[in-house]
N, C-alpha and C positions, 0 to 999 in steps of 0.2 A: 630569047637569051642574048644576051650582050656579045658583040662581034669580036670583043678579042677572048669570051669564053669557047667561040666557037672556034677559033683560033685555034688556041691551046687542044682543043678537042677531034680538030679536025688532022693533028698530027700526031693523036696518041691512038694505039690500041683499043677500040673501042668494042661490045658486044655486040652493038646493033639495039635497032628501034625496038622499043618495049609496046607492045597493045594497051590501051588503056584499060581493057579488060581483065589482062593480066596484072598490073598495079593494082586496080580494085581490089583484087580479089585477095593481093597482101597486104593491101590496107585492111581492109576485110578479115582475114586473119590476123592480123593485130591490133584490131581496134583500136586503130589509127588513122590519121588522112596528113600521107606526105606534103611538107611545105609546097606551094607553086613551085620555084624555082626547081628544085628536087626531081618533082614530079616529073619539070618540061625534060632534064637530064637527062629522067628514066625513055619521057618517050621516046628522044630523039638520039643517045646514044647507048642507054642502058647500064653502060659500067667502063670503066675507063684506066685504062695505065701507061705511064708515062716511063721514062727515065729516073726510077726510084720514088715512084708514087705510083699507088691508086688508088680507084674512086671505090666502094661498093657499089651493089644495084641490082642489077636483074640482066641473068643473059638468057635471055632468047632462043638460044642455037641447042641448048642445054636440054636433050630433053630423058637423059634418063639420072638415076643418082649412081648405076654402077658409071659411069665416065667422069674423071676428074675434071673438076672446075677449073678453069680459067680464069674467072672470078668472083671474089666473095658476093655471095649473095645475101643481101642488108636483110631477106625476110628470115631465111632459115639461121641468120646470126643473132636475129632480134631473139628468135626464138630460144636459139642453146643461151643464149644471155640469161634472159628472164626464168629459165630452167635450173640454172645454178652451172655450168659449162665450166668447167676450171675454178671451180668453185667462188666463182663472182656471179651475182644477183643485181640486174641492172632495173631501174624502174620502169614502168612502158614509157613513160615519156619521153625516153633515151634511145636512140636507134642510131648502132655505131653507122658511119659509112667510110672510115678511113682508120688504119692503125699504122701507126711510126716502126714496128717489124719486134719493139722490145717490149714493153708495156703501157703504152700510152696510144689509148684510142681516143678518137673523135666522134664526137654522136651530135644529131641533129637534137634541139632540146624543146621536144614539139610543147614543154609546160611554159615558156616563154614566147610561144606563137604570136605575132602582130601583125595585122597586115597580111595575112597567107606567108610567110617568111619567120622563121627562128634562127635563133644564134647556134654555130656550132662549137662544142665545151668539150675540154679535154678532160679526161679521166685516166688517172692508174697514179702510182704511186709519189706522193707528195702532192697531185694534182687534183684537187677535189670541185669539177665542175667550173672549171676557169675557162673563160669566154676565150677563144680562139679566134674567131670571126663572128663579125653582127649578122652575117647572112650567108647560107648555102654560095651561091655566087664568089663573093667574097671569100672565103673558105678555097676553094675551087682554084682560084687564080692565086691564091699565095700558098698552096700544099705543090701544085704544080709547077711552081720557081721556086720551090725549095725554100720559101721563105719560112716556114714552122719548124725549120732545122732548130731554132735557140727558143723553140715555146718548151717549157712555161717560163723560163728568164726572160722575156722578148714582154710579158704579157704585165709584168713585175715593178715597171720601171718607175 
């Protein structure tokens, strides 16, 4: 992972290392396979928050469902998504890992996969799958400065 993501990462709130065992196995239950970058995310920090951002992912520390999360977990969200959850029905190809707090989430968009890496596209209201960032990474360093404060105006120009 790139040194000023680690940066960014190394002074936010993080879960902790994820097992690659445990990824599997939510890949696995959603027959899916997280982009690379995603992936290195999960292992090495797991889920992340900042100063008015965070990442989804997987915490580690978490180990029963009566104890409140600390953070979203991208597998059990995939799930209530693709279930009909507030009554929106997301594709699997879509796996939120960030929402803005009103209605506009960001999903990894694994039907655009190149390279081990997808774009991540914003969804909710007026936004129909508008490209956000060309890669997790990407994504990651501009939700973290705050720079998606003006998507989808920003994305428009």
């Amino acid at each position: 992972m790139l040194e000023r993501v680690r940066a960014i990462l190394e002074s936010a709130q993080t879960a902790g290392p994820v097992s690659e065992e445990r990824i599997r196995e939510g890949e696995e239950s959603l027959g899916i396979r997280f982009p690379e970058s995603y992936r290195q995310f999960l292992l090495e920090y797991g889920a992340a928050m900042g100063p008015g951002w965070e990442l989804h992912g997987i915490d580690p520390t978490r180990t029963s469902e009566d104890e409140p999360p600390t953070f979203e977990d991208v597998v059990k969200k995939a799930v209530r998504d693709r279930s009909g959850y507030h009554g929106r029905f997301h594709s699997n190809h879509l796996i939120e890992i960030a929402h803005d707090g009103m209605e506009l989430g960001f999903y990894l968009d694994l039907s655009a996969e190149s390279d081990g890496d997808c774009p991540v596209v914003g969804l909710g209201p007026g936004v129909d799958l508008l490209v956000a960032a060309p890669t997790f990474v990407d994504f990651l360093i501009g939700w973290s400065k705050d720079q998606m404060a003006d998507f989808p105006q920003s994305q428009r120009r």
